[in-house]
C-alpha positions in Angstrom: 31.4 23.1 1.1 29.8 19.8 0.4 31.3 16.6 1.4 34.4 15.4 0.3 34.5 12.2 2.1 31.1 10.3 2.5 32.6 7.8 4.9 34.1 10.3 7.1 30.4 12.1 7.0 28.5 9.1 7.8 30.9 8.2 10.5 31.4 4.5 8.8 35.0 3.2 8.4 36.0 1.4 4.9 35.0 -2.2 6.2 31.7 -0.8 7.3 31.2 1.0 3.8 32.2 -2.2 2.2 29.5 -4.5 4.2 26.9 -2.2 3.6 27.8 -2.6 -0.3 27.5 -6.1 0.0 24.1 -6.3 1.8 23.0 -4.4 -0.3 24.1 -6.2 -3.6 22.2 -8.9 -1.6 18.9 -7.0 -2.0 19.2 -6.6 -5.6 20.3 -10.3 -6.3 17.4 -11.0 -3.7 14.6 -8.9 -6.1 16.6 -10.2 -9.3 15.9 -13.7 -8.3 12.5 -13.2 -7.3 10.8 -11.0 -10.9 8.2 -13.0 -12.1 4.4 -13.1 -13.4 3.2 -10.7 -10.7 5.1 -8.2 -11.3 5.0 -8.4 -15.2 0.9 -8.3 -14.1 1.5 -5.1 -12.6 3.2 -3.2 -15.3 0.6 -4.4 -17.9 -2.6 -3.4 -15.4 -0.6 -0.2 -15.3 -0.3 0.5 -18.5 -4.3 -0.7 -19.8 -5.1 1.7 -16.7 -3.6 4.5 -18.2 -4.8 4.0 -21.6 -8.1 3.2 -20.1 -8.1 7.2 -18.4 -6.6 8.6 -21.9 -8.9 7.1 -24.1 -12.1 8.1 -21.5 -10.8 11.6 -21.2 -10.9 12.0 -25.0 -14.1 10.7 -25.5 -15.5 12.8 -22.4 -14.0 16.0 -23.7 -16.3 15.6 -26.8 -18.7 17.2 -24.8 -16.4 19.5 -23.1 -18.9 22.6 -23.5 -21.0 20.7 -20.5 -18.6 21.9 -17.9 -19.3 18.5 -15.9 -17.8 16.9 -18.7 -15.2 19.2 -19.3 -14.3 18.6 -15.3 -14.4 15.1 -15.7 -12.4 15.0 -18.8 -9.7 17.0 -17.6 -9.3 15.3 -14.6 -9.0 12.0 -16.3 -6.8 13.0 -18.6 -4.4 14.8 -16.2 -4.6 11.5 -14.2 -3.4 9.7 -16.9 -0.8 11.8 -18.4 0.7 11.7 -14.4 0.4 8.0 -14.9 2.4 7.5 -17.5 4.7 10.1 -17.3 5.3 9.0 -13.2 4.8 5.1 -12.9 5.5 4.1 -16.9 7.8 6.2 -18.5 10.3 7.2 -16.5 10.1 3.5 -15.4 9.8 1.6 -18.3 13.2 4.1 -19.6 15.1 3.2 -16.8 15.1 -0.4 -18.1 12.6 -1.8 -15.2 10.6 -4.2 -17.2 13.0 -4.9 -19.9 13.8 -8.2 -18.2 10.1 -9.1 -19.6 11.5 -8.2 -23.0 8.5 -7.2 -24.4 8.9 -4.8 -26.7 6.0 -2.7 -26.1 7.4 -2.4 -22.5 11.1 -2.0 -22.7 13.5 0.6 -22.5 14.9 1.1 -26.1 10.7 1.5 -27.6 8.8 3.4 -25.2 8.3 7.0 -25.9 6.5 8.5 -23.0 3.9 11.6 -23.5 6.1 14.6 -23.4 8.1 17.3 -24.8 11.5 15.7 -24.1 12.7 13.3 -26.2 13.4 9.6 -24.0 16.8 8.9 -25.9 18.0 12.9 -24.6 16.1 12.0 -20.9 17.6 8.6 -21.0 21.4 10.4 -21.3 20.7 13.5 -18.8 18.8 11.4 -16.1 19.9 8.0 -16.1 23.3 8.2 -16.6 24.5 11.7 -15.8 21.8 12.4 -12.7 22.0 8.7 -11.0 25.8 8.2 -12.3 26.9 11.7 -10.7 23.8 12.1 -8.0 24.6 15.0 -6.0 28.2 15.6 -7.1 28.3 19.9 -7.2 29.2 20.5 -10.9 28.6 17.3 -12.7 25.2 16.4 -12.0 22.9 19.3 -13.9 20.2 18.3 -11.5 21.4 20.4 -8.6 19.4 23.4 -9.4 18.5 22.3 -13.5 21.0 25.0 -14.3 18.4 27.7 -13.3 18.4 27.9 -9.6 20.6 27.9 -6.5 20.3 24.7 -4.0 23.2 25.0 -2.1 25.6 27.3 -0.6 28.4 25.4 -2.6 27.5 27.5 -5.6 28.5 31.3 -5.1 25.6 34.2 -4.7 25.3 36.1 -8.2 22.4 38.9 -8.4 20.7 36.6 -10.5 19.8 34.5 -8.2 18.0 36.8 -6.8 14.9 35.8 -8.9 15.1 31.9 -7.5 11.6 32.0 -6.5 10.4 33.0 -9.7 12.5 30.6 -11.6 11.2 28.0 -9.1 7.4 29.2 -10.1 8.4 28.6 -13.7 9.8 25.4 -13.8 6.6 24.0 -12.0 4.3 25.7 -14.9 6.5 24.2 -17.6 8.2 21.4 -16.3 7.9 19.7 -19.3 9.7 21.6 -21.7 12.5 22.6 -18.6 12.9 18.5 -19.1 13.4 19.0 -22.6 15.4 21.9 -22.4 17.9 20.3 -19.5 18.5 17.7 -22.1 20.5 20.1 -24.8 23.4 19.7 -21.2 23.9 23.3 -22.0 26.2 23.5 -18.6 28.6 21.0 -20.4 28.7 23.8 -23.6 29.8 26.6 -21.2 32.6 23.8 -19.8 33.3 23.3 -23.8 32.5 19.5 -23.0 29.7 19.7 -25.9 30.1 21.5 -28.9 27.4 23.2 -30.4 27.1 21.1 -33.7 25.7 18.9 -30.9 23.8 21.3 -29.6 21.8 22.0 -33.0 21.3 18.4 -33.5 19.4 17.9 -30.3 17.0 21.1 -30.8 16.3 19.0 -34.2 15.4 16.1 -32.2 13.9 17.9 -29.8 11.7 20.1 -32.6 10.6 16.9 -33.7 8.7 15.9 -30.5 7.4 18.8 -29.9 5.6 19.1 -33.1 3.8 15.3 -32.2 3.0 17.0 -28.9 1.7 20.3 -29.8 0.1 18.9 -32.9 -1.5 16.0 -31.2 -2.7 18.0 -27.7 -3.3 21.3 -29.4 -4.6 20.8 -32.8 -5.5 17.5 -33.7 -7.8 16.5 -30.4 -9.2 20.1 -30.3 -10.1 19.7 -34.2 -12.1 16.1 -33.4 -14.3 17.9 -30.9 -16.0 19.9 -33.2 -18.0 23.2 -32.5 -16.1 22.5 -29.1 -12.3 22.9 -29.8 -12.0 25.4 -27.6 -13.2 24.1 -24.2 -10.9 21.0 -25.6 -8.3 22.9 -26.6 -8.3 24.6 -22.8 -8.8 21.2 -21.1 -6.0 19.5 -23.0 -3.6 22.9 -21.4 -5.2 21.9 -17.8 -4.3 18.3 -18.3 -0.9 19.3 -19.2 -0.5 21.6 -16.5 -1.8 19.4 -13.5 1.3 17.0 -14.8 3.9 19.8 -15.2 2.9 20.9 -11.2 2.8 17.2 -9.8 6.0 15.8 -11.6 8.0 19.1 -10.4 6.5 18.8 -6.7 7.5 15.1 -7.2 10.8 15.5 -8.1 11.5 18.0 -5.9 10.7 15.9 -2.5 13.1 13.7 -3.8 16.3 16.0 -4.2 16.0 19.0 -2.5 14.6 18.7 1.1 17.2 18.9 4.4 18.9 15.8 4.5 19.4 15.4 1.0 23.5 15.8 0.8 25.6 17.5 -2.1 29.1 16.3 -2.4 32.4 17.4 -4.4 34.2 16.1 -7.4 36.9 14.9 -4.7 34.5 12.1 -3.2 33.3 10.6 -6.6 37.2 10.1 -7.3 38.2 6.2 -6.8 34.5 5.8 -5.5 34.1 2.2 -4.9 30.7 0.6 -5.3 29.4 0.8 -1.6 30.4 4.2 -1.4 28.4 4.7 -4.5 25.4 3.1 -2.9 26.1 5.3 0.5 26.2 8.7 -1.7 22.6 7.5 -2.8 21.7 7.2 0.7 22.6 10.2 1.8 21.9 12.1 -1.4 18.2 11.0 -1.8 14.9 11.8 0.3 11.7 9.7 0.1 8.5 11.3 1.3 5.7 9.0 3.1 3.1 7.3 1.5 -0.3 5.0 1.1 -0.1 2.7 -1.9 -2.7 5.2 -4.3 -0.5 8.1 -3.3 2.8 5.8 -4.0 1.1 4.5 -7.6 0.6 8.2 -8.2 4.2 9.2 -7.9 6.1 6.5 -9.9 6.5 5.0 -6.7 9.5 8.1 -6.6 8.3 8.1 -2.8 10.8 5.7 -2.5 13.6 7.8 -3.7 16.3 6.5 -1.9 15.3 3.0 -2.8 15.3 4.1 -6.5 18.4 5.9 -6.5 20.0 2.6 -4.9 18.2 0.4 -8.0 17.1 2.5 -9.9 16.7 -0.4 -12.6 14.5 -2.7 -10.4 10.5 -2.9 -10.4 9.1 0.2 -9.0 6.4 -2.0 -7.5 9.2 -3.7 -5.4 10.5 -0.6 -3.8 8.0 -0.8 -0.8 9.3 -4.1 0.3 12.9 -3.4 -0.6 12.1 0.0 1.8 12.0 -2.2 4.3 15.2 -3.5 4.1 17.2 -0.4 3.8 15.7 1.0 6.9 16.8 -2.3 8.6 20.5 -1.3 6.8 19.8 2.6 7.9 19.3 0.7 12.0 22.3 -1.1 12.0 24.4 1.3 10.3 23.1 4.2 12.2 22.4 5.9 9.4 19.7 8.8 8.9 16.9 7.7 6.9 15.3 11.1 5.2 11.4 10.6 5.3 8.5 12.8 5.9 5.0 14.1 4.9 4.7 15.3 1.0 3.9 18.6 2.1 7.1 18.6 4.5 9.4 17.2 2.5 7.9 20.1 -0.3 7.8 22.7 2.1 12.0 22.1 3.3 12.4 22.4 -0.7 10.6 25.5 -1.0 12.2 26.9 2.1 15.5 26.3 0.5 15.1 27.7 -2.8 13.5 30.6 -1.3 16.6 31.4 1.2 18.9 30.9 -1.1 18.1 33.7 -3.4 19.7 35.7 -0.5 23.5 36.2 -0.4 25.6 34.0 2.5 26.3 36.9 4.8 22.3 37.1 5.4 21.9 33.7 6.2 21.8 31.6 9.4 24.4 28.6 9.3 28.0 28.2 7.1 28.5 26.6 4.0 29.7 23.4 6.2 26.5 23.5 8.1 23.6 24.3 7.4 20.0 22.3 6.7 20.7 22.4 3.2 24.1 22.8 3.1 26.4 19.8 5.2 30.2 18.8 4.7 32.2 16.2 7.1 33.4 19.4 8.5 30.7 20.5 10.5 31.5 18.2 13.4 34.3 19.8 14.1 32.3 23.0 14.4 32.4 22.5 18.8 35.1 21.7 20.1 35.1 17.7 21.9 32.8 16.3 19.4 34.4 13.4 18.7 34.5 11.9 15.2 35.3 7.7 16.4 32.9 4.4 14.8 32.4 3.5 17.9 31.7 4.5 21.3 34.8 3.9 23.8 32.5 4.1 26.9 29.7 1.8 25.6 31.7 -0.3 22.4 28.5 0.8 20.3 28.9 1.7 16.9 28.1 5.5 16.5 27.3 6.6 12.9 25.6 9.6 11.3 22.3 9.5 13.3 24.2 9.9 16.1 26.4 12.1 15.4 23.8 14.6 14.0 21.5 14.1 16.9 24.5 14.9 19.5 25.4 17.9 17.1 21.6 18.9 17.5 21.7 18.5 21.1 25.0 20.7 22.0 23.8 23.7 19.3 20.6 23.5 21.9 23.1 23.7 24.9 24.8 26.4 23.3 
């Protein structure tokens, strides 16, 4: 089962829990303090950048029966429908830059560049998914609805086709976004009624015509005698985003290390057991600044998840920090290469379309699959804060690593 009591998983007691908190409160009063002209330079160099690849793209793909061109223009419009998707709008929706309060960068204007509306994405990812991260029947983002991520949720023959569902949700990411906004999960609890429902399709209808219309019909029309190699290079553009948000996202939610946890722990949460569930519930993958720009600066998962309201160009230094928390806690820090973190995602999906009794590991422990329970797996693990022979504080990392080291004994 997944955990039910994040302190007793990370091996903290309350005091320690609470500390955290407040270091950690210090870090965003720190970056609060600190917002200024370089970072309101940032956004705006972001967003001319963008506009700058959009705007190039279209005029490029003009000529899009030269297949040079057409290369060209399809990668620079792929590049900047990543950009703005990644880095501005699910950044500037999150209420970032609104501190700037300019209106043509804030939260409650910006509509980003794709199927799913911002005010449905602004409910189903900013409250629900970072309210409820993690929490096994109340965040929809533990398998979109579609897929099976952990043991806590029961084989069904269904699930058998995980892989493929996996496959489609990359191709059409974008319209899985808009779709996971109509919360259909909370119809099937009766939570949502579906008046509601038929409301949001309207909304979401809406967009989609501006979409379709504007990447399928209007752009395609402009170029003439060339609509066609336009019409294909706009689908390209749109694809290369789908595939790089959804590999994106994915390093940041489902790789080992990335915890679930019940209804039971989010009951009388108190704020630095919120920020530990974000810990422990988020991975970050490792990367240069081009490759970090290129993500949202979502590398930094764990960082975001922890403030997911502050300056994504601040995340790097704030990084710094939490792994300085993650030392002195003896926490575990989830990091890795892009292609590991993707590949431990993949792994797990993969697995998992396979019932329990034909997997390795229980549904206490297992890479994907972890509950406070696990340490008593072996008998004379012991579960103490702090070392009685040494009078050092033993957290998670430790515990894991001597749980590594007596299943290799074994």
């Amino acid at each position: 089962m997944a955990i039910t009591d994040v302190k007793r998983y990370a091996h903290l007691s309350a005091e320690d829990v609470e500390a955290l908190g407040r270091e950690l409160d210090a870090i965003r009063a720190d970056i609060e303090d600190s917002r200024g002209e370089r970072d309101a330079r940032y956004i705006r160099r972001s967003v001319q950048l963008q506009r700058a690849l959009v705007v190039g793209a279209r005029i490029v793909l003009m000529a899009s029966r030269n297949r040079y061109a057409w290369a060209v223009g399809t990668a620079m419009l792929g590049t900047g429908k990543i950009i703005e998707n990644m880095e501005l709008g699910h950044n500037i929706t999150h209420g970032q830059w609104d501190w700037m309060n300019d209106p043509e960068i804030h939260s409650t204007e910006w509509e980003w560049d794709t199927t799913s509306p911002s005010v449905h994405w602004k409910k189903s990812h900013n409250f629900i998914h970072h309210k409820y991260t993690n929490i096994v029947g109340m965040d929809d983002d533990v398998g979109y609805g579609i897929m099976r991520v952990t043991r806590d949720e029961p084989w069904a023959r269904w699930m058998i086709g995980n892989p493929i569902y996996n496959l489609l949700l990359g191709t059409l990411f974008e319209w899985g976004v808009a779709a996971h906004g109509l919360e259909l999960s909370a119809v099937r609890r009766h939570d949502k009624a579906w008046a509601q429902v038929r409301k949001d399709l309207r909304i979401i209808a809406k967009k989609v015509g501006k979409q379709v219309g504007k990447d399928y019909a209007v752009f395609p029309a402009l170029a003439g005698r060339n609509w066609k190699h336009t019409l294909r290079a706009n689908m390209v553009a749109n694809l290369i985003r789908n595939y790089w948000s959804y590999m994106v996202i994915f390093c940041g939610h489902f790789p080992d290390g990335a915890e679930k946890f019940t209804k039971e722990e989010f009951q009388n949460e108190s704020q630095g057991e919120w920020y530990l569930r974000q810990m422990l519930g988020s991975a970050n993958f490792n990367a240069g600044p081009l490759l970090a720009f290129m993500s949202g600066n979502l590398c930094y998962q764990i960082e975001h998840h922890l403030f997911p309201d502050l300056p994504s160009n601040r995340y790097a230094e704030i990084s710094v920090r939490v792994r300085e928390l993650c030392e002195k806690y003896d926490l575990p820090y989830t990091t890795g290469s892009l292609g590991r973190q993707y590949m431990q995602s993949f792994w797990t999906i993969l697995k998992l379309a396979l019932p329990d009794k034909l997997l390795k590991g229980t549904p206490d422990d297992a890479p994907e699959t972890n509950s406070e329970l696990k340490f008593r797996v072996r008998e004379g693990l012991r579960e103490s804060f702090v070392d009685p022979a040494t009078g050092q504080r033993r957290g998670l990392r430790t515990a894991l690593r001597e749980l590594q080291s007596s299943s290799h004994a074994a």
